[in-house]
N, C-alpha and C positions, 0 to 999 in steps of 0.2 A: 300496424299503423291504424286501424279499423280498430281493433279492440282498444289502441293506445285514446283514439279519440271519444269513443265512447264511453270509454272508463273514467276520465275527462270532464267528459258529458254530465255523469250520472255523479260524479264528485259536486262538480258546479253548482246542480240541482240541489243537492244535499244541503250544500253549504247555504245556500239561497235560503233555503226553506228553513235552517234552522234561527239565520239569522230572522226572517221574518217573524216567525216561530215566539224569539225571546223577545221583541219589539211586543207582541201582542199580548205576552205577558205580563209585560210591567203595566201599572196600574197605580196610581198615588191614592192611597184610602184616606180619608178623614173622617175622622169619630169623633163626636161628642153628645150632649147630652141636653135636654131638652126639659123644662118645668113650667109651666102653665094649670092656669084652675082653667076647668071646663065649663059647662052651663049651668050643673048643677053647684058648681062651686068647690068644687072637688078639685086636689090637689092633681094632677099626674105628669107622670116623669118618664122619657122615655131615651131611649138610646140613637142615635142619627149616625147612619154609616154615607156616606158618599163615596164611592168608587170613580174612580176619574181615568179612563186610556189616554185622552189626549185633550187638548184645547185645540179648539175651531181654529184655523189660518185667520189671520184679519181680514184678507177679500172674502171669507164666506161669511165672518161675522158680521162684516159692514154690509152685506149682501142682504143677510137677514134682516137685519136694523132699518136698510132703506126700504123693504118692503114692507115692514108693518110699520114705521112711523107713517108711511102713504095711506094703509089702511089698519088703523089698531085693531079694528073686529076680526083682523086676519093670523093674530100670533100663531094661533093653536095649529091650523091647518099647515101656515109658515114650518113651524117646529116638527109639526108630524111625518114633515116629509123630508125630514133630515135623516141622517141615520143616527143610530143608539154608538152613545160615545159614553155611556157610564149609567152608576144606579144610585135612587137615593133611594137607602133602605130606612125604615123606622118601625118596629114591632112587629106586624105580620104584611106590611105594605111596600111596594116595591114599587118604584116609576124609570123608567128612562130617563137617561141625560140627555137632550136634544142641541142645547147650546152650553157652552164654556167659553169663560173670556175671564183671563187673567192678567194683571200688572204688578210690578216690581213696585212692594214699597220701600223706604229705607232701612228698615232688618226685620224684612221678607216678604212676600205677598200677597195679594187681595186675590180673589176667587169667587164667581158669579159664574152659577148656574142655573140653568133651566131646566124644566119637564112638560110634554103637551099631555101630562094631564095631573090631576090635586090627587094630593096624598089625603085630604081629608079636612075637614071640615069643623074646624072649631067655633064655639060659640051654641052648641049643642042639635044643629041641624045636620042631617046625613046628607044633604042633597045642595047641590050647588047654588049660587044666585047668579044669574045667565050672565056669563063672562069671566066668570070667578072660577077658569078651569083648569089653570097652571100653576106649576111649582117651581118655588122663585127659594134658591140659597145662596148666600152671602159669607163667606168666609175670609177673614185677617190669619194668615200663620207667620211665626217670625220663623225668621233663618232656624231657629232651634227646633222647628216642630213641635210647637204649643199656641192657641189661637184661638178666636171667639167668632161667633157670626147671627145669624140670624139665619129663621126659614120662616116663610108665609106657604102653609101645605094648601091653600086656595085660594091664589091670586090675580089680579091681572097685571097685566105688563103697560107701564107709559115709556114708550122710547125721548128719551132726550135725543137732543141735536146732536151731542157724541155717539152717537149709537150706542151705549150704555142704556141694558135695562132697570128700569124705576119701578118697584113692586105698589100695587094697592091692596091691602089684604081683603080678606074675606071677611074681617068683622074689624077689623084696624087694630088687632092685637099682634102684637109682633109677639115672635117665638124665636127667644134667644138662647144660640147654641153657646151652651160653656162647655169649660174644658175640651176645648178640641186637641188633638192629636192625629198628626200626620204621619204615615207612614209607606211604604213603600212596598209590591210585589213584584215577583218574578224577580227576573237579574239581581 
């Protein structure tokens, strides 16, 4: 009876663990590709991975949202103190995903994330302009897993009244992601 329960036991755990296990595995990747001229007027083109685990619950996004539309100077610190919910990789750079907030559109989805901190700095300065310290991306993918978006690698955030974040770029150059592709890890 003793061995019957604890074998049981340790089945239970197993199974617990595995299912958590493949949950933390999956992961929706989106790739695409990035072309903008620099300061010096130079073409360059780069590659945009975004890793995504999960999307924020609505009470934690609207959570976030009301507390920096009460104080905008406060995103970063807000974001920082979330946990890493995904990556946005680009060349040799890598930031956290601190917020995600996704909606259904009619053949397929819209996708806004966030990072508390810039991927980098175009317009030819290495170093931020004070506020300019988040990273803001915008993704459309249709049902078929193909899509376009935008990234601002140095931006600040204006909350609208929806709690939807409003990007200001670093230099008001937007940086538009093409060819994106969606794909899927684990399970």
């Amino acid at each position: 009876m003793i061995r019957t329960t604890r074998m049981l036991r340790l089945v239970s755990i197993f199974g617990l663990c595995a299912l958590l296990a493949g949950q933390a595995w999956a992961a929706d990747v989106y790739q695409g590709t990035v072309n903008f001229k620099n300061a010096a007027g130079k073409k360059v083109t780069a590659t945009v991975k975004i890793t995504l685990d999960r999307l924020m619950p609505d009470e934690e996004r609207m959570a976030v949202a009301e507390l920096v539309k009460a104080n905008p100077d406060s995103a970063k610190t807000v974001l920082a103190g979330k946990p890493q919910i995904g990556t946005i990789e680009a060349n040799d750079k890598r930031v956290p995903i601190r917020f995600a907030s996704g909606y259904a559109l009619d053949d397929g989805t819209n996708l806004i994330v966030l990072s508390d901190e810039p991927m980098g700095f175009i317009g030819g300065s290495k170093q931020s302009k004070k506020g300019f310290d988040l990273t803001y991306a915008m993704i459309s993918v249709k049902a078929s897993g193909e899509g376009k978006g935008e990234i601002r690698p140095a931006a600040r955030i204006k909350w609208m009244e929806s709690g939807a974040p409003a990007p200001v770029g670093y230099d008001n150059q937007i940086v538009w992601l093409e060819n994106v592709t969606k794909s899927s890890t684990g399970n």
